[in-house]
C-alpha positions in Angstrom: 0.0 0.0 0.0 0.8 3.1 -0.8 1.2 6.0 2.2 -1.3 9.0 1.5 -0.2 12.3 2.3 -2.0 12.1 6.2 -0.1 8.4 6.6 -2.6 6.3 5.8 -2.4 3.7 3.5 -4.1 3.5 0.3 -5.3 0.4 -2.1 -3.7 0.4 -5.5 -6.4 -0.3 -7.6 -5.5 1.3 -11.2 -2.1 1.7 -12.9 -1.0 3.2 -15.7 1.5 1.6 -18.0 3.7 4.6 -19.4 5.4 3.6 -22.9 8.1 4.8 -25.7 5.7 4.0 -28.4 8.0 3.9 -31.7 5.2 3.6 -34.1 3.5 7.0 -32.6 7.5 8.5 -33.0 7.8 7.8 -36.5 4.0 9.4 -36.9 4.8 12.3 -35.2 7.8 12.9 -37.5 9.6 14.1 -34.4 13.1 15.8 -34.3 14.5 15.0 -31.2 16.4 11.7 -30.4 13.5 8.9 -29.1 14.8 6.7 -25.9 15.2 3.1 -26.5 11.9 1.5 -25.7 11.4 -1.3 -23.4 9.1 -2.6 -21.0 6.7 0.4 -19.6 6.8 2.1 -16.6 4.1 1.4 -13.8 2.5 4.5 -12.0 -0.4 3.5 -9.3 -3.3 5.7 -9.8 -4.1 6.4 -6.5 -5.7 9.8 -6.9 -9.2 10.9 -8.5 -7.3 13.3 -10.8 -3.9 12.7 -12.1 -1.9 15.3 -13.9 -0.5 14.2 -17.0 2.7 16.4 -18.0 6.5 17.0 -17.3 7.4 18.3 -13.8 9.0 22.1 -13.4 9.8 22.6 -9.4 10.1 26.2 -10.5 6.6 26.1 -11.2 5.5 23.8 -8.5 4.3 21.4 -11.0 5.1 17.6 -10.1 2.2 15.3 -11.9 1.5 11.6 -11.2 2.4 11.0 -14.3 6.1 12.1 -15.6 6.9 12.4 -19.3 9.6 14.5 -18.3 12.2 13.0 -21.3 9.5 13.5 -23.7 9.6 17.9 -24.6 6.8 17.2 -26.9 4.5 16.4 -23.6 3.4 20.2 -22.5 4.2 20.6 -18.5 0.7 20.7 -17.5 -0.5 18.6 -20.8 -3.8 16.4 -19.5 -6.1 15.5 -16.5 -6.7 11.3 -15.8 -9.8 11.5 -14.0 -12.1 8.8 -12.4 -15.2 7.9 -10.4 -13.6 4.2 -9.1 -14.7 2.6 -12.0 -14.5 4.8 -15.0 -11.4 6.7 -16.2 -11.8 10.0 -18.5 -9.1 12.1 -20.0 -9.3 16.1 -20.6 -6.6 18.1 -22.7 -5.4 21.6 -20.2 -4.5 23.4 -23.8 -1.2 21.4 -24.7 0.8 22.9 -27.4 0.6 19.0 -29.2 -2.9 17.6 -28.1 -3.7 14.3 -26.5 -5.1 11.5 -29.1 -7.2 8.4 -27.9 -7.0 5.4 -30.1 -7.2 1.7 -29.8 -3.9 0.6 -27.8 -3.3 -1.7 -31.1 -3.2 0.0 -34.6 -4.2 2.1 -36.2 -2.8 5.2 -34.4 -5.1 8.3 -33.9 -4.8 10.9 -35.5 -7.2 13.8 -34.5 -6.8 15.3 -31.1 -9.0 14.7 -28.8 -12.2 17.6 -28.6 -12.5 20.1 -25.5 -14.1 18.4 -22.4 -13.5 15.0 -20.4 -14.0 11.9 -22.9 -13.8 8.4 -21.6 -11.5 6.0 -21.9 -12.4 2.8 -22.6 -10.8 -0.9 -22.4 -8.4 -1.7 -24.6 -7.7 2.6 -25.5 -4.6 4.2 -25.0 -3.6 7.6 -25.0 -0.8 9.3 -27.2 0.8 12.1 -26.2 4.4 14.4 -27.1 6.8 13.4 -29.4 6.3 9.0 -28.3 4.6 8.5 -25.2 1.7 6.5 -25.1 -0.2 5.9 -21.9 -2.7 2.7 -20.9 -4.7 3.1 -17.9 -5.7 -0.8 -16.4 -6.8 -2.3 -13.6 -3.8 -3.3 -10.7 -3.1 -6.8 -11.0 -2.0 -8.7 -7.4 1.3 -8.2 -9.0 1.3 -4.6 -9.3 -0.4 -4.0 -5.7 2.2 -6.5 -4.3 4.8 -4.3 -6.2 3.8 -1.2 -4.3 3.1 -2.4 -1.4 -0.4 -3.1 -1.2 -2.7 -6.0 -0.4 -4.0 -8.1 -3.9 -7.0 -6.2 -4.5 -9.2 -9.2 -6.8 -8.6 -6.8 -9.8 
């Protein structure tokens, strides 16, 4: 379990799985140099509302999710939102957009409208120069991995 701001522990329940997506590089046409990809990074979603972006202490901006390496991803680029059950994404007026597609081909490639749309199984979201980001259900394994209870997930 994760330790909540007061001490008290919370219930992983949601992850998201934060990728290099080299098919949504080499759509973007981006000029900067893409890390190597490999297996995603796992961020517990233990919040209602989840800032999507790269962090700037100067600003005071750390979100839950860090695309820091990507400088396509806008600092404060998209809101992951939920009511326990359902997750919706909103764009905060990113220079680049955020894009919802199928997490298998083909890619999006209209920006999402203004407002909160849902994200549905088996949906990713693209955003920056490669980043692509899946929002699941924990497994035992990820609660284990963060210190929680298996949740039944």
């Amino acid at each position: 379990m994760l330790e909540s701001e007061k001490g008290a522990a919370m219930d992983v329940r949601w992850v998201a799985e934060v990728w290099i997506d080299p098919d949504w590089y080499a759509e973007q046409g981006a000029e900067e140099h893409m890390p190597s990809p490999g297996l995603p990074e796992i961020i517990p979603l233990v919040k209602d509302a989840n800032l999507i972006g790269r962090s700037s202490p100067a600003r005071g901006l750390n979100p839950e999710i860090e695309c820091d390496l990507d400088i396509g991803v806008s600092r404060s680029h998209a809101e992951l939102t939920t009511d326990g059950t359902r997750w919706w994404v909103e764009d905060l007026g990113s220079a680049n957009g955020t894009f919802v597609g199928t997490a298998a081909q083909p890619l999006p490639t209209m920006p999402i409208p203004a407002g909160k749309i849902e994200i549905g199984r088996n949906q990713a979201i693209y955003v920056g120069a490669w980043t692509k980001i899946v929002v699941r259900p924990a497994t035992p394994d990820d609660a284990a991995a963060f210190g929680g209870a298996e949740n039944g997930s």
